[in-house]
PyMOL CGO cylinders between C-alpha atoms (Angstrom):
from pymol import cmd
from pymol.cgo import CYLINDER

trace = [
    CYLINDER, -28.92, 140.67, 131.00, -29.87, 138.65, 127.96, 0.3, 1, 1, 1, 1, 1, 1,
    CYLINDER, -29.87, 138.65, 127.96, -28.03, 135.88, 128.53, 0.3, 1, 1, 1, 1, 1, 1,
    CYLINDER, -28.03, 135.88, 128.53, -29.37, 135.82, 132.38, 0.3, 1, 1, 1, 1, 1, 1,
    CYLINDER, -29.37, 135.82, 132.38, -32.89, 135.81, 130.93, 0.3, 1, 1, 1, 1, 1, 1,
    CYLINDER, -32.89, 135.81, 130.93, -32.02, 133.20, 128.18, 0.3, 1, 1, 1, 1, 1, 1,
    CYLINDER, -32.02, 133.20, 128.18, -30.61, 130.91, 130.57, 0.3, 1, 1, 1, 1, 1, 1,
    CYLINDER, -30.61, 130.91, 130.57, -33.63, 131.30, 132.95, 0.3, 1, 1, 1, 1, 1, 1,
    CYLINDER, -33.63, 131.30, 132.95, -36.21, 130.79, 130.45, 0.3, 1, 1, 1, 1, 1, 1,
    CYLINDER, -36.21, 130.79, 130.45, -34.68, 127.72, 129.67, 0.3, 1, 1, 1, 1, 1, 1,
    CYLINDER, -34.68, 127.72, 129.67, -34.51, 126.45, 133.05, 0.3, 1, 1, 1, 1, 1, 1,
    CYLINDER, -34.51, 126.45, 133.05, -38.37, 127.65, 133.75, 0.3, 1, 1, 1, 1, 1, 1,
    CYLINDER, -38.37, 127.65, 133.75, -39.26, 125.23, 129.92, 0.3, 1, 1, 1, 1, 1, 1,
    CYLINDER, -39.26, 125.23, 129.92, -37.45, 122.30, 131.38, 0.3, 1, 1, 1, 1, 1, 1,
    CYLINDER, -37.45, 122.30, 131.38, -39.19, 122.59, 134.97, 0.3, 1, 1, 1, 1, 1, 1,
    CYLINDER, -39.19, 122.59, 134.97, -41.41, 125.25, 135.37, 0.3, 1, 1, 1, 1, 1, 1,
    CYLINDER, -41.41, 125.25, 135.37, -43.18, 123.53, 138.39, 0.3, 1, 1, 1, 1, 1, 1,
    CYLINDER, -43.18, 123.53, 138.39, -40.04, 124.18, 140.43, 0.3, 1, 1, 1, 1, 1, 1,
    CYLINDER, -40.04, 124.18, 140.43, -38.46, 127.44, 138.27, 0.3, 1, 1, 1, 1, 1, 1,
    CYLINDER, -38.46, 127.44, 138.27, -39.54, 131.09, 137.27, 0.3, 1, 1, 1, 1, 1, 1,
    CYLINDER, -39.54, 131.09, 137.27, -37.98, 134.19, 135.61, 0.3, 1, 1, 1, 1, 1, 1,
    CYLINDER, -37.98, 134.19, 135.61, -41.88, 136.00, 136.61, 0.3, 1, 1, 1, 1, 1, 1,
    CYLINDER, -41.88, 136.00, 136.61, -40.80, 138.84, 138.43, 0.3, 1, 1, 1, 1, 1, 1,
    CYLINDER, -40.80, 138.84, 138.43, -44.29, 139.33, 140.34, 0.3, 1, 1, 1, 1, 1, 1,
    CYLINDER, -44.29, 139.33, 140.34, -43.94, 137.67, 144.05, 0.3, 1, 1, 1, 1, 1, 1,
    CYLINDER, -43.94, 137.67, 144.05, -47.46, 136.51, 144.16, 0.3, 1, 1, 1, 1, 1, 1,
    CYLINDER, -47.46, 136.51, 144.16, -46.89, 133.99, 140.87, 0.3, 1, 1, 1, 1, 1, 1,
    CYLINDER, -46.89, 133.99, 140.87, -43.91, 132.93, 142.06, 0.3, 1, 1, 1, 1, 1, 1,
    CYLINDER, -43.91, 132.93, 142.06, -44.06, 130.98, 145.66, 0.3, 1, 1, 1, 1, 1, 1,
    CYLINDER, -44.06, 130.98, 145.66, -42.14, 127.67, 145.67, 0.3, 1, 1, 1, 1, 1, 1,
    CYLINDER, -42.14, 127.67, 145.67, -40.20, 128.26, 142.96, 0.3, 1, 1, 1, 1, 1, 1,
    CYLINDER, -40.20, 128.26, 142.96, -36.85, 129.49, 142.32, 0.3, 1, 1, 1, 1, 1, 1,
    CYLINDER, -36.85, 129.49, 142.32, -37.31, 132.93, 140.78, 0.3, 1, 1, 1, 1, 1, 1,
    CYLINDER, -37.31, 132.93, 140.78, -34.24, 133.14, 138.18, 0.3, 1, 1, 1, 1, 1, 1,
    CYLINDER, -34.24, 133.14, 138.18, -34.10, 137.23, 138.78, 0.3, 1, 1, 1, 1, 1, 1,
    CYLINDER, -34.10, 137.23, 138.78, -31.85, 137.87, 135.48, 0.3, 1, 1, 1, 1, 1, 1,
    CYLINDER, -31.85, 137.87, 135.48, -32.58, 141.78, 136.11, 0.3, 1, 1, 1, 1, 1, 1,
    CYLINDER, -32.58, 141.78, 136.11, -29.55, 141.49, 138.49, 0.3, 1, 1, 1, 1, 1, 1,
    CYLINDER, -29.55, 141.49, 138.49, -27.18, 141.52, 135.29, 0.3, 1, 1, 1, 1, 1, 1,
    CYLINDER, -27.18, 141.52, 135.29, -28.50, 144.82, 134.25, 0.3, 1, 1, 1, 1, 1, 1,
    CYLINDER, -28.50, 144.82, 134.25, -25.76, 147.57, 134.67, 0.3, 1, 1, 1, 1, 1, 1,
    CYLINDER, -25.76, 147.57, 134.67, -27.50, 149.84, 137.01, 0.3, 1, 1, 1, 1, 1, 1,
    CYLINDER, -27.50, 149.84, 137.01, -28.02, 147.32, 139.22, 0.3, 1, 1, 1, 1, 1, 1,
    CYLINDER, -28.02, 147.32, 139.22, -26.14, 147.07, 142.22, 0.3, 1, 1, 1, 1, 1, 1,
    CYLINDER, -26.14, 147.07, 142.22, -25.62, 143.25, 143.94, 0.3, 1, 1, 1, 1, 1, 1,
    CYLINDER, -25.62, 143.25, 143.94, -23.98, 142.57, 146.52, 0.3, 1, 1, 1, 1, 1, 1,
    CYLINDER, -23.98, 142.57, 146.52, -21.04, 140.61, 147.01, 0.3, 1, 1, 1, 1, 1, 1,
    CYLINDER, -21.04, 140.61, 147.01, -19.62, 137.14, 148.57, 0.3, 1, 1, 1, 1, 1, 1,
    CYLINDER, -19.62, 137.14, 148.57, -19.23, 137.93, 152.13, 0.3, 1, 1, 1, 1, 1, 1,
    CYLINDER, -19.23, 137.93, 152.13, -20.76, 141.43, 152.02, 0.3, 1, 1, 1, 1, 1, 1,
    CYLINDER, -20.76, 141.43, 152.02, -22.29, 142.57, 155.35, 0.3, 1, 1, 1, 1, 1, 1,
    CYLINDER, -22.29, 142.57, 155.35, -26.79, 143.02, 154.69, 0.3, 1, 1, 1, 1, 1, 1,
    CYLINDER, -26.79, 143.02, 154.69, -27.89, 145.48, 155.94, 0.3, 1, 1, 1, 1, 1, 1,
    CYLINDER, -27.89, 145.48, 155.94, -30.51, 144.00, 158.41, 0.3, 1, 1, 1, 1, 1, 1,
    CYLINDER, -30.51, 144.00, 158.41, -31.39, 144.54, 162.09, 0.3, 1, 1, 1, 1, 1, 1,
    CYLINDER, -31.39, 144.54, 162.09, -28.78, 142.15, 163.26, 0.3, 1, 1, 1, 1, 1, 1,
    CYLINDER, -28.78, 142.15, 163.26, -25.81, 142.00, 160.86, 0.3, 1, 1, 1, 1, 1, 1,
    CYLINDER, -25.81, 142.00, 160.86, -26.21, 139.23, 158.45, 0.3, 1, 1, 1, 1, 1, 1,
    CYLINDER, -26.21, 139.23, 158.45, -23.64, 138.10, 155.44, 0.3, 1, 1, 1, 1, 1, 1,
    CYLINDER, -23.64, 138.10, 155.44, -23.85, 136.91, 152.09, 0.3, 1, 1, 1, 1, 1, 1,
    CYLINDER, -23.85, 136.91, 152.09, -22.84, 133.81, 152.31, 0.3, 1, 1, 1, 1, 1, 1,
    CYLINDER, -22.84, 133.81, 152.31, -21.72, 130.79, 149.19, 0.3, 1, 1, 1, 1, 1, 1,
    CYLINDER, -21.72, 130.79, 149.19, -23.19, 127.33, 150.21, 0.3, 1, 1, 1, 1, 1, 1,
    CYLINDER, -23.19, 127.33, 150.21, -22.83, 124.56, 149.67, 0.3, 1, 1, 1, 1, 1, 1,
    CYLINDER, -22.83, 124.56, 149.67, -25.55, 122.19, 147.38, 0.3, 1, 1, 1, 1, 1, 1,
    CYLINDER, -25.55, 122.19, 147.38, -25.85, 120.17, 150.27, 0.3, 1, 1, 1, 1, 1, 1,
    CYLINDER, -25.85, 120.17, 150.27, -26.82, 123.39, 152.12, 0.3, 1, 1, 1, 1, 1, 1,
    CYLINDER, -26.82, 123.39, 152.12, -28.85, 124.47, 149.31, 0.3, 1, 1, 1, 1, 1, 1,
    CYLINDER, -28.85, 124.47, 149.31, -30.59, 120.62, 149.29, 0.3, 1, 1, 1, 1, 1, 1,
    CYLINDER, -30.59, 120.62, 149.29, -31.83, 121.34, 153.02, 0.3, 1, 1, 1, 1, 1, 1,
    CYLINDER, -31.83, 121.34, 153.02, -33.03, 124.72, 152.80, 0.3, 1, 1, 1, 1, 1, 1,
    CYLINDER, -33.03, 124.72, 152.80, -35.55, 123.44, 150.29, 0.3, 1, 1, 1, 1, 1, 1,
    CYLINDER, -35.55, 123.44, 150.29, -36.27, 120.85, 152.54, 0.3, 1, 1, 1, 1, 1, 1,
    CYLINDER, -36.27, 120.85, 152.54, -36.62, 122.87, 155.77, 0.3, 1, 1, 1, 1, 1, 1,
    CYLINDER, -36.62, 122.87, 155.77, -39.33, 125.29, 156.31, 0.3, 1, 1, 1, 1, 1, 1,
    CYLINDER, -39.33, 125.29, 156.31, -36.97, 127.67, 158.83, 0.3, 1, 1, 1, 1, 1, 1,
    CYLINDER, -36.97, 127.67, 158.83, -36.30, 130.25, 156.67, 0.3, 1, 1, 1, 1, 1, 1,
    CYLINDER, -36.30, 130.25, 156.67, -32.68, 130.89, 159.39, 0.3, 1, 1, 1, 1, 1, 1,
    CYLINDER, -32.68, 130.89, 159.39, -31.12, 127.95, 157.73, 0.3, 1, 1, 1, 1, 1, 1,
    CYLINDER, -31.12, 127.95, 157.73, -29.68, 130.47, 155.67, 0.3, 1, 1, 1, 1, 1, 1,
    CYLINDER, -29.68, 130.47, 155.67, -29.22, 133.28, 157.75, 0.3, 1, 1, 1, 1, 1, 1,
    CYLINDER, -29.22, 133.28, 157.75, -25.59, 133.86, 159.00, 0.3, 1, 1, 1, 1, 1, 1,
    CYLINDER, -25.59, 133.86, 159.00, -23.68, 136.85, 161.25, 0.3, 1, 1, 1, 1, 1, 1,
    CYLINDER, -23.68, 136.85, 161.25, -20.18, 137.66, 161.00, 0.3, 1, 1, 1, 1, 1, 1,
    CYLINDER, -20.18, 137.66, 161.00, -18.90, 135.29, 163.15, 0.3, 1, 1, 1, 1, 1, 1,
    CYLINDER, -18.90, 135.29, 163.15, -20.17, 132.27, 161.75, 0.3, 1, 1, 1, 1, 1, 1,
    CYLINDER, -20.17, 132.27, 161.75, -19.40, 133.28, 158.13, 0.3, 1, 1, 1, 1, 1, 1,
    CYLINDER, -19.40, 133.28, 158.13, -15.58, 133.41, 159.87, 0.3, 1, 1, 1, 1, 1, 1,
    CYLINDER, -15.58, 133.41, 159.87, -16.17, 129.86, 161.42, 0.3, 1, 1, 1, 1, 1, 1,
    CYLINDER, -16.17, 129.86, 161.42, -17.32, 128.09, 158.17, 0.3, 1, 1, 1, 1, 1, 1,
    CYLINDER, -17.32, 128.09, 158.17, -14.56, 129.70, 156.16, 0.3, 1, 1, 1, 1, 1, 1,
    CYLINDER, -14.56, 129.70, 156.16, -12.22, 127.86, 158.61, 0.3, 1, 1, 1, 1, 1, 1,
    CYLINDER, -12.22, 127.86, 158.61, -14.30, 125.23, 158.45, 0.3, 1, 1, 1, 1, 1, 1,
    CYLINDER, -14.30, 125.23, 158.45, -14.92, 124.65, 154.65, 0.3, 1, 1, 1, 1, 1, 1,
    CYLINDER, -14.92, 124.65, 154.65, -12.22, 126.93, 153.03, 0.3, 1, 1, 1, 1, 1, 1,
    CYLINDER, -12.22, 126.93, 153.03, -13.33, 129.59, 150.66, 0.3, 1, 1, 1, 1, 1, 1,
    CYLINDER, -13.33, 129.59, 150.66, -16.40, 128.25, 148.69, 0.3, 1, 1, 1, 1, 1, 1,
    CYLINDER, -16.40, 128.25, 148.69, -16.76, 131.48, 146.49, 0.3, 1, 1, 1, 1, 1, 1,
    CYLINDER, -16.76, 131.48, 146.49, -12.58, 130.99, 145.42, 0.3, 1, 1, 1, 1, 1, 1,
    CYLINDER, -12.58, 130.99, 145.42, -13.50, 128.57, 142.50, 0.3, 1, 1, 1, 1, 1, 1,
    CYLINDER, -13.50, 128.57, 142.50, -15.44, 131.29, 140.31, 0.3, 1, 1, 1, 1, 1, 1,
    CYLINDER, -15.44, 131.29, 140.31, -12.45, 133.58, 140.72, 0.3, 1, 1, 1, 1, 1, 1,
    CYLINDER, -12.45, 133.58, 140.72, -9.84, 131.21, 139.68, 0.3, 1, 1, 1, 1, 1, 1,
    CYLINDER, -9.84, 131.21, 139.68, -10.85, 130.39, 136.00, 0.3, 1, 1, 1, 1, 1, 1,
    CYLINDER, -10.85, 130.39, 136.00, -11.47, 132.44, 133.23, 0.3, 1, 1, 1, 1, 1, 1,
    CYLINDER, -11.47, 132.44, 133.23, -15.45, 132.03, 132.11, 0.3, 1, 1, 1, 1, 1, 1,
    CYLINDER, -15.45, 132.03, 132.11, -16.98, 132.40, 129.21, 0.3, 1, 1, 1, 1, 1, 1,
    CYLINDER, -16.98, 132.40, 129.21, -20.63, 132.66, 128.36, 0.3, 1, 1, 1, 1, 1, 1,
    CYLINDER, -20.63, 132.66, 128.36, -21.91, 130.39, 125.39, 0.3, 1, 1, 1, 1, 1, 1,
    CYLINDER, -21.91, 130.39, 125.39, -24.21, 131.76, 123.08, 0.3, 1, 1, 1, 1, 1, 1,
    CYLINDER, -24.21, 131.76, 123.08, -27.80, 130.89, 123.51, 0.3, 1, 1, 1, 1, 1, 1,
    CYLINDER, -27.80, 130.89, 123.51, -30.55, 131.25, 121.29, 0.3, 1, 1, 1, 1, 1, 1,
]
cmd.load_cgo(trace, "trace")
């Protein structure tokens, strides 16, 4: 969790007009919110193609930066909103874009 907060507060010095570790929602609009309380160990995230539990199945879904690029530029928030059977169509589609981060070993550098 450290390192996750570390690493955020960096990225928050070097732009913090477009990055935040602030937890509160209302100081954080329009900003990436680096939420490095997801690498505490009681924390439970979910998954790379886990089902959400929402009204109409969603998944977690990896994009791509190109995919990231437009859903900053878009203001419909179902740009990145996907059900089960398009998750299955863009795997086809694109391959497996969560396989990289399983295939090498990763280290974390030190930071302070």
């Amino acid at each position: 969790m450290a390192f996750a907060l570390a690493l955020g507060r960096i990225l928050e010095s070097r732009d913090p007009e477009h990055v935040t570790v602030n937890m509160a929602r209302d100081r954080r609009p329009g900003r990436v919110f680096v939420d490095w309380s997801q690498n505490d160990r009681h924390k439970t995230t979910v998954c790379a193609y886990s089902l959400r539990a929402t009204t109409l199945p969603q998944v977690s879904t990896p994009l791509t930066w190109d995919e990231v690029a437009a859903a900053g530029d878009s203001d419909d928030d179902a740009i990145l909103r996907f059900d089960p059977d398009s998750v299955l169509a863009r795997v086809e589609e694109l391959g497996d874009l969560y396989a990289g981060s399983l295939a090498e070993d990763q280290e974390l550098p030190p930071l302070g």
